[in-house]
C-alpha positions in Angstrom: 55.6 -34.3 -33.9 54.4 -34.1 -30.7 51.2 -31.7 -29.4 52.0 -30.1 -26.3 48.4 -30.1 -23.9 47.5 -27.2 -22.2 46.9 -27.9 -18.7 43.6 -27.5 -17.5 43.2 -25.4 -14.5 40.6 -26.7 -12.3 38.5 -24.7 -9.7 40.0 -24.7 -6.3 37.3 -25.3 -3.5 36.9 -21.9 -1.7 39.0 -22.7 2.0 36.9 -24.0 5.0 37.4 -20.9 7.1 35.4 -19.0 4.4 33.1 -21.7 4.0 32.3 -21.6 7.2 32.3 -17.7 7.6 29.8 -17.4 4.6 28.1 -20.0 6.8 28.0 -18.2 9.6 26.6 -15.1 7.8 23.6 -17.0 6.1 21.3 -16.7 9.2 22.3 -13.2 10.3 21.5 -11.3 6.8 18.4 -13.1 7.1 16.8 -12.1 10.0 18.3 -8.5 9.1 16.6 -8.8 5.8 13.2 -10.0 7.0 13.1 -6.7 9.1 13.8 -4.6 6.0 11.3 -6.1 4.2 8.8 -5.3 6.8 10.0 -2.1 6.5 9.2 -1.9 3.2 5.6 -3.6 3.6 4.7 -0.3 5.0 3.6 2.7 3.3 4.1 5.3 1.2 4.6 1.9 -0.8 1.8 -0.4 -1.7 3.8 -3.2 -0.7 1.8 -4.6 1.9 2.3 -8.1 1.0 6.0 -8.5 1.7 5.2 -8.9 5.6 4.1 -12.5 4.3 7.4 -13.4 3.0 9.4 -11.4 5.7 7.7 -13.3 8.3 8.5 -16.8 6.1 12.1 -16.0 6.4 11.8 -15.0 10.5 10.5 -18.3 10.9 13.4 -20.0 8.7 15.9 -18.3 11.0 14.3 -18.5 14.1 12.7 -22.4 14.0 15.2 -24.7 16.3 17.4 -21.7 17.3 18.8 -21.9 20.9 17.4 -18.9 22.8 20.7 -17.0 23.3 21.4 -17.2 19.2 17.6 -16.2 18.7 17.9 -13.2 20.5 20.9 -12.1 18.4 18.9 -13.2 15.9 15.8 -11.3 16.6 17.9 -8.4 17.3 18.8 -7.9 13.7 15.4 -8.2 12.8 14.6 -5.4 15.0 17.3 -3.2 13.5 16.2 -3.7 10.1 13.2 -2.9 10.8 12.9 -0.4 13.1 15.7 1.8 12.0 14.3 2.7 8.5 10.8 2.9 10.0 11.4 5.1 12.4 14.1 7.6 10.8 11.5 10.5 11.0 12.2 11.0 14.7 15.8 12.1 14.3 14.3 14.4 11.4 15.3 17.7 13.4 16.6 16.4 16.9 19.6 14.3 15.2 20.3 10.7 15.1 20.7 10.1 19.2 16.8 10.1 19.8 16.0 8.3 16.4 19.0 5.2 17.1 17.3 5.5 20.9 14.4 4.8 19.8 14.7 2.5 17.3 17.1 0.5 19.8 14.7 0.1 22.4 11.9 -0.7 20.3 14.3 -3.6 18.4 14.7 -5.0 21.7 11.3 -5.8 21.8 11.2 -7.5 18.8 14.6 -9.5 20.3 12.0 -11.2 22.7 9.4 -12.0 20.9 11.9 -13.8 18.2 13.4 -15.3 21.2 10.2 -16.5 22.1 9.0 -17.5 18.6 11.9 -19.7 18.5 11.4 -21.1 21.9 7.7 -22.2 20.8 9.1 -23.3 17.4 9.8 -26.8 18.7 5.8 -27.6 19.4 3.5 -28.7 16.9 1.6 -26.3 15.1 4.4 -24.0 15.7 3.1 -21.1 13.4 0.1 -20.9 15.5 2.2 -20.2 18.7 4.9 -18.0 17.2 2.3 -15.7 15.6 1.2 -15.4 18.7 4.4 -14.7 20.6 4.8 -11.8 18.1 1.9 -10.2 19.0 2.5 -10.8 22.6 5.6 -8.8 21.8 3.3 -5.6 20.2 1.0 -5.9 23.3 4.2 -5.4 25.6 5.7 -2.3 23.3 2.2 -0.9 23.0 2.1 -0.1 26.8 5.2 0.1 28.1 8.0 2.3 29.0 6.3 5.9 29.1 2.6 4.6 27.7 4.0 2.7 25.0 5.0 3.2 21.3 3.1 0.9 19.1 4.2 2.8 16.0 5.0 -0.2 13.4 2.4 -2.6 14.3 2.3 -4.7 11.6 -1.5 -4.7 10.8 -0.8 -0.4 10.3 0.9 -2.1 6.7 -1.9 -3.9 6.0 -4.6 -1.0 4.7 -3.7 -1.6 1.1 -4.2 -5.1 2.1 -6.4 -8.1 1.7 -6.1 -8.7 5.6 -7.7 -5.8 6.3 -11.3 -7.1 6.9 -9.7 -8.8 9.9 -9.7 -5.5 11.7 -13.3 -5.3 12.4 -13.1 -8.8 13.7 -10.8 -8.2 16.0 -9.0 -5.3 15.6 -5.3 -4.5 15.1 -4.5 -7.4 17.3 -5.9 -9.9 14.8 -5.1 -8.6 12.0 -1.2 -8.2 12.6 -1.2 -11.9 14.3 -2.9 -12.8 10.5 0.2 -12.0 8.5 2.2 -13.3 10.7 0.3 -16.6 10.9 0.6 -17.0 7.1 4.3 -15.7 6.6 5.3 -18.6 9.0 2.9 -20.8 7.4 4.2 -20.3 4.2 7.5 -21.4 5.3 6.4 -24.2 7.2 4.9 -25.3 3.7 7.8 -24.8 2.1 9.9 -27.1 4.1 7.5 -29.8 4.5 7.2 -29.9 1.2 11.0 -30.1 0.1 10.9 -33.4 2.9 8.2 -35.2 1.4 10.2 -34.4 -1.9 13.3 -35.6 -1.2 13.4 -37.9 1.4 9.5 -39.2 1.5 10.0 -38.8 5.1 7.3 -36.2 5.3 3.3 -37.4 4.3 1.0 -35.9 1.9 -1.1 -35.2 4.7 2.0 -33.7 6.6 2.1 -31.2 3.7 -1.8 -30.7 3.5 -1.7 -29.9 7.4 1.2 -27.2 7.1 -1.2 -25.5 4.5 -3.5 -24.9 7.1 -1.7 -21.5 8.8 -1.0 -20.7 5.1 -4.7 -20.8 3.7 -6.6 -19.9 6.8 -5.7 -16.2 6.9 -6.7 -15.0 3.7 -9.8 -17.5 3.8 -11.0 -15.3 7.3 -10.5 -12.1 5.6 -12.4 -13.1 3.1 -15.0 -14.2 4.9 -15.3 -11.3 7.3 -15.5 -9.0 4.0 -19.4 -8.5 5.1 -18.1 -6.5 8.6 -16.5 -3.4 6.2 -19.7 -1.5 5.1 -19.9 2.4 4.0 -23.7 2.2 4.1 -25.0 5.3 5.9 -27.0 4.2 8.9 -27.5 7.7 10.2 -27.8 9.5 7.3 -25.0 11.6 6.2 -23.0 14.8 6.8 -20.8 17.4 4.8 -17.8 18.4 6.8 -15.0 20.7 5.9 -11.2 19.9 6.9 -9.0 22.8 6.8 -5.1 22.3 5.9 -3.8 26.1 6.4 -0.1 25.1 5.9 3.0 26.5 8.6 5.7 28.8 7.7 8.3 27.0 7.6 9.0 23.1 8.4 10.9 21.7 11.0 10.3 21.9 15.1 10.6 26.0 14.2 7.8 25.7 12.5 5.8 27.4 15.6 8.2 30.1 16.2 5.6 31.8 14.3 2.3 31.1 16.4 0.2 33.7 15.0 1.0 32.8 11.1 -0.1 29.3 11.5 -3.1 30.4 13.2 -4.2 33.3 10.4 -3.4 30.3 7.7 -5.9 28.4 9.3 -8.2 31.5 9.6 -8.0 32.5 6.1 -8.5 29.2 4.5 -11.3 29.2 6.6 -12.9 32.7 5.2 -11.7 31.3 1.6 -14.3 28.4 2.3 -17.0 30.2 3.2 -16.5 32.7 0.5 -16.4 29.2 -1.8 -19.7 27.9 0.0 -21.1 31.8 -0.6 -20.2 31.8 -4.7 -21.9 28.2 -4.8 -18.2 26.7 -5.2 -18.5 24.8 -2.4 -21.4 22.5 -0.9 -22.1 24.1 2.7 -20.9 21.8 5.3 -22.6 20.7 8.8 -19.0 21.2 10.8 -15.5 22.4 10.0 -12.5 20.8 11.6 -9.2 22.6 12.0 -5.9 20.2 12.6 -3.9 19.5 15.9 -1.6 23.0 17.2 -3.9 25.2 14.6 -3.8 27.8 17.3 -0.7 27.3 19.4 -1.2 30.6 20.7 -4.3 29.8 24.0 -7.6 31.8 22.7 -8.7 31.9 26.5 -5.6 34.1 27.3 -5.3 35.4 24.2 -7.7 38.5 23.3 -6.3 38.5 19.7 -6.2 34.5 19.0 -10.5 34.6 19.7 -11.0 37.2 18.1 -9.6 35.7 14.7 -10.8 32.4 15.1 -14.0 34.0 16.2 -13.8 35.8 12.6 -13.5 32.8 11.0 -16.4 30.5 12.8 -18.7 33.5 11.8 -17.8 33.7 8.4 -17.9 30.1 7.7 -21.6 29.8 9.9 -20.9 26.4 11.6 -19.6 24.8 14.5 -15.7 24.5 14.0 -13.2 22.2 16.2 -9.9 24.2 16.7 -6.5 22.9 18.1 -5.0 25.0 20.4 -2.0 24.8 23.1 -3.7 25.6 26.2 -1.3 27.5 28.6 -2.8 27.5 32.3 -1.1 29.6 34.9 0.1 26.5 36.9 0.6 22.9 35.9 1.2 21.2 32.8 0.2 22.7 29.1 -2.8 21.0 27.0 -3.4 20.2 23.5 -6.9 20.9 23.5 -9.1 20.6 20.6 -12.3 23.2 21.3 -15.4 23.2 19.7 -16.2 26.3 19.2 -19.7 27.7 17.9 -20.6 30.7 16.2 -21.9 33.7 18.1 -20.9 31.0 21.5 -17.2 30.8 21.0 -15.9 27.6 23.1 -18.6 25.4 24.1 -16.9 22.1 24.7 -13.2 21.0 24.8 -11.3 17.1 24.6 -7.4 17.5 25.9 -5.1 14.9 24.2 -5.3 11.8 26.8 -2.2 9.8 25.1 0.6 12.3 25.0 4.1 11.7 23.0 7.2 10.7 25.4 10.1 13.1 24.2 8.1 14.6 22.0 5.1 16.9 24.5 6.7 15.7 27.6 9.9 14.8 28.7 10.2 12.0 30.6 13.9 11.8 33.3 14.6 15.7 31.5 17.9 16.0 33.1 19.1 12.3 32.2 18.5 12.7 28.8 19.9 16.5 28.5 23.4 14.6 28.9 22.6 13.0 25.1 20.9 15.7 23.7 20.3 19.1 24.4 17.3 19.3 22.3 15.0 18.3 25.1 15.1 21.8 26.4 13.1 22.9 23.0 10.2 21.4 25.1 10.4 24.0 27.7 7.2 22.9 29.5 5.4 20.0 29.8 2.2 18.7 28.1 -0.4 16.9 30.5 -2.8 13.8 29.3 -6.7 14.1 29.7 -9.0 12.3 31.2 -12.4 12.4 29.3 -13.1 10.7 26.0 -13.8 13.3 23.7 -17.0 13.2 21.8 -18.3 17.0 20.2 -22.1 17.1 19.4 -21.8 19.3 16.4 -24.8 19.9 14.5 -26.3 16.8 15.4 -23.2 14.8 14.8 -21.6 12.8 17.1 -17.6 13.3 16.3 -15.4 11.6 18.1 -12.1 13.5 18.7 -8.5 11.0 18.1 -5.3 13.8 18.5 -2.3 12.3 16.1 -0.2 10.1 17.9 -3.3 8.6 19.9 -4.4 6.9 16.4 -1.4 4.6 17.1 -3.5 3.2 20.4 -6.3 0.7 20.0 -8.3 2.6 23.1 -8.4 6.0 21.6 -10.4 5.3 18.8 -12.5 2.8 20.2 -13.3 4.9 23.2 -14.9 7.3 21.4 -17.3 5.0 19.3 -18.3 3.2 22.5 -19.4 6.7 23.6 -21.8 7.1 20.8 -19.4 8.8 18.3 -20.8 8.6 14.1 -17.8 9.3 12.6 -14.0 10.3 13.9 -11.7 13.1 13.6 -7.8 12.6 14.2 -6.6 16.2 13.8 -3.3 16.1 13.9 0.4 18.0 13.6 3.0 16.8 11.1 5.2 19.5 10.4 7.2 18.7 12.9 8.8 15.8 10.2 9.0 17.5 7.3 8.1 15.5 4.3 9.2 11.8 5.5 7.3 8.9 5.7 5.7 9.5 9.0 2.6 11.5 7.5 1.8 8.2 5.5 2.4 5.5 8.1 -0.2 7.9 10.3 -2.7 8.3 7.7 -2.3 4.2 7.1 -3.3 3.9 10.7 -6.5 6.0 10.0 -7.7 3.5 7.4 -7.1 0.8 9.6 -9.4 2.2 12.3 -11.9 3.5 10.0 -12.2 -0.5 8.5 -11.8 -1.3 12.5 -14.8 0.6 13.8 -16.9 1.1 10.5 -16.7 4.5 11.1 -15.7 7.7 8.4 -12.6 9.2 9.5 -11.5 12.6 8.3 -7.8 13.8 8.7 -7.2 17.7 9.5 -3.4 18.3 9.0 -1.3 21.6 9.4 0.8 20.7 6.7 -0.4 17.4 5.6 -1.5 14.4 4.4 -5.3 16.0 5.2 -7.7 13.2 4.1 -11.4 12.0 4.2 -11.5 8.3 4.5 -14.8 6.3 3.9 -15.8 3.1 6.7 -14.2 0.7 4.1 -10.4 2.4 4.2 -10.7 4.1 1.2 -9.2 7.6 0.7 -12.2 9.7 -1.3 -10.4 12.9 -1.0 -6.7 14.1 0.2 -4.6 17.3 0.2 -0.8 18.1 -1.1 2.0 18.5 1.5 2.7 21.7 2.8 -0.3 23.5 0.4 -3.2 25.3 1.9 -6.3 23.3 1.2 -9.7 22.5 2.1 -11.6 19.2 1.8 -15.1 19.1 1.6 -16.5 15.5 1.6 -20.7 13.9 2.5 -19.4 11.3 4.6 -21.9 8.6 5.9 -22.3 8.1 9.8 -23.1 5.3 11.1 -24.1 3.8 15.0 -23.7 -0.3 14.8 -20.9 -1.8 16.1 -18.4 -4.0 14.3 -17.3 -7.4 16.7 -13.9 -5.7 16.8 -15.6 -2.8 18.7 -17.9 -4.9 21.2 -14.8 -7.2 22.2 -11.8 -4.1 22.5 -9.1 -5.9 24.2 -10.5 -9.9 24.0 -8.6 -10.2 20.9 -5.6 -9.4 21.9 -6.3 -11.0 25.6 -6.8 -14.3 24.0 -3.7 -14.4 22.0 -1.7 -13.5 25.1 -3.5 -16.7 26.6 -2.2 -18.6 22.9 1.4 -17.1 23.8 1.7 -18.0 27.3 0.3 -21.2 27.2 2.7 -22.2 24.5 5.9 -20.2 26.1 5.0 -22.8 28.7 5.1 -26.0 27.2 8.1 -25.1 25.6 9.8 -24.0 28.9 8.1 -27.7 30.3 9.6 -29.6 27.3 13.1 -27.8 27.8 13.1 -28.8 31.9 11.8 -32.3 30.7 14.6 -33.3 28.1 17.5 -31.5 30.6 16.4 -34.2 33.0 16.2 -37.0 30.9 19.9 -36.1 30.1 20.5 -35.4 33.2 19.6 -39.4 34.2 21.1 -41.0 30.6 24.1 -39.4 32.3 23.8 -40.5 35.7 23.0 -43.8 34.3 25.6 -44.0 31.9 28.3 -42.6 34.8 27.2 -45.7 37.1 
């Protein structure tokens, strides 16, 4: 008898068309996912080491690419970035000014992938496309309106063991840092799968490509020395108040007055604390950003609060306040304001926020969203650095959004400033991410400058943060608080400091000169084909 077989069915190859398609796909979810893990590099999470790996894949989709595909590319990037990063804009306006937003700043990333991959062809390519990236953050940093420079990548580095870099040579050094080792680590990586399967590739080959890899983290280390706490001037014990809104949301300062009597009675709750012996006394209080939106020099009933409240608490006090002037733009003014003196000395915002204090081509953008008419007037941008002398202490004054700016902070150290204040107005975003990413970029300056850096928020995060980037106290969101912290001040001057824009002026130079030779090497092999061609037609 016979045994039938079964037939064995075997595994049809998948067709070429979806071959190819999944193909086709391979480099596009890449460059998408490399932006979402910078995304996710950034805080609330302590995930500051994934920009290493997101930048090893860029550099995997981007090296050899021709410039039209890289700009695709680099799009995607952008998108996966900047769309999860920057979702706190559209937290009351909608999702028109948030995809806006995060359009036009993907854009920028576009071009500095299109040039990454234009310089990807030279030797030492790393090098060059690190700094073509930060070229790019330069260029977003400044332009349209003033510049957005929200997601720089060294503001996901203060968890990080980059961070040192900053008081080398500031954000600019730092960000080109990670880069620098993501695309080293993938230039490692493929040198090293050469020289393993071909042999085509030399030990030395391999050893060179670690170079970009190592160097980073070998600098930081080395630079460890810069971030000090010590207290060169002594210290001093300063109050931040956190006196909480009604309610969240751009409606939040519907009700002026209630914001301002929060911040008024946390601030009699203090110096009742300070009375009982529950609290050390401190040197200065600082109040947040928009603490008084209603203006206490038209306002009989705003001074006389706040003038309540500097008495009771005995020491010089920095308010917020919207300053409404009969003509002209509005200010958000932060006033020193003295006991028994009232105002003594006032610093308006220089760098004010696009869309958000001022809109810029109003009846343009009224087409896409009517929401632009919530900012009924204006807001104007100092000119003055603001430094307050209170008690003897040099503060300089950094309102919100300018933390975001490299001048801002540095300004205020260069004119004399011990320690810095960015007072500052989050209810605006409810309880997204945007609090944290701001408070990360206050650790990066404090490790920047080697300065303390204390955080007065409406609503918070409020925090005190030591030279070194550590957090020594914070606050709750949306919970009235107070903070009372000895902070040590100090007057050297880190090399980050002294050079301000070299850092970054250099790398441009890197950039340029290397966007050049590429653009020389392109013209040069067009015309070599060019005569094979000529030569080959004759």
């Amino acid at each position: 008898m016979s045994t039938a077989i079964a037939p064995v069915d075997t595994p049809r190859p998948a067709p070429r068309s979806a071959r190819s398609l999944a193909g086709r796909l391979v480099r596009p979810v890449t460059a998408a996912l490399s932006g979402v893990l910078l995304f996710l590099s950034f805080p609330p999470r302590p995930l500051w080491w994934l920009a290493v790996p997101a930048f090893a894949l860029l550099g995997w989709t981007l090296r050899g690419r021709r410039l039209r595909g890289a700009l695709g590319l680099g799009l995607l990037t952008g998108l996966g970035f900047m769309l999860p990063l920057l979702v706190w804009t559209g937290e009351e306006v909608g999702p028109v000014p948030w995809l806006a937003l995060a359009f036009a700043e993907a854009l920028f990333v576009a071009l500095a992938c299109t040039g990454i991959a234009a310089v990807s062809r030279l030797a030492a390519w790393p090098l060059w496309g690190a700094a073509v990236w930060i070229a790019g953050e330069a260029a977003r940093a400044r332009v349209p309106f003033g510049g957005f420079p929200w997601g720089k990548i060294a503001f996901g580095q203060a968890d990080g063991v980059f961070l040192p870099l900053a008081a080398v040579g500031g954000t600019p050094l730092l960000g080109f840092a990670v880069a620098l080792c993501g695309f080293g680590l993938y230039e490692t990586v493929r040198r090293a799968a050469a020289f393993r399967h071909t042999g085509a590739v030399t030990r030395a080959a391999v050893a060179a490509a670690l170079l970009p890899l190592l160097l980073p983290p070998v600098a930081a280390l080395a630079a460890r020395p810069l971030v000090d706490d010590s207290a060169e001037d002594g210290t001093a014990t300063v109050a931040a108040i956190q006196g909480n809104v009604p309610r969240l949301g751009l409606d939040f300062n519907a009700q002026r007055r209630a914001v301002l009597d929060n911040h008024v009675k946390r601030t009699e709750q203090l110096a009742a604390d300070v009375a009982a012996g529950r609290e050390p006394r401190p040197d200065f209080v600082l109040w947040p950003e928009n603490s008084s939106d209603l203006d206490p020099y038209r306002n009989a009933d705003a001074r006389l609060v706040i003038d309540r409240a500097v008495s009771a608490v005995g020491v010089p006090t920095v308010v917020g306040a919207v300053v409404t002037p009969e003509t002209g733009p509005l200010r958000n003014t932060m006033i020193e304001w003295e006991p028994g003196r009232g105002p003594v000395d006032t610093y308006d915002k220089r760098h004010v926020q696009p869309f958000g204090e001022y809109i810029p081509m109003r009846s343009f953008v009224r087409i896409f969203n009517s929401d632009v008419d919530r900012v009924r007037r204006d807001f104007g941008p100092g000119d003055e650095v603001g430094v307050f002398d209170l008690a003897g202490t040099r503060v300089g004054m950094v309102t919100c959004f300018e933390a975001a700016f490299d001048d801002a902070a540095r300004d205020t150290v260069t004119h004399g400033a011990q320690m810095i204040s960015v007072p500052s107005n989050n209810a605006t975003f409810g309880r997204s991410e945007m609090t944290y990413q701001q408070l990360a970029m206050s650790r990066v300056r404090a490790v920047e400058h080697s300065r303390s850096v204390v955080v007065p928020v409406t609503s918070g995060v409020s925090a005190v943060i030591m030279p070194d980037g550590r957090i020594v106290e914070r606050t709750g969101m949306f919970t009235p608080g107070a903070l009372v912290a000895e902070v040590p001040l100090r007057s050297s001057r880190t090399p980050a400091t002294t050079l301000g824009v070299l850092p970054e002026a250099a790398l441009l130079l890197l950039a340029a000169g290397a966007l050049g030779k590429a653009a020389a090497d392109a013209a040069g092999a067009r015309r070599r084909r060019r005569a094979q061609d000529a030569a080959t037609a004759s």
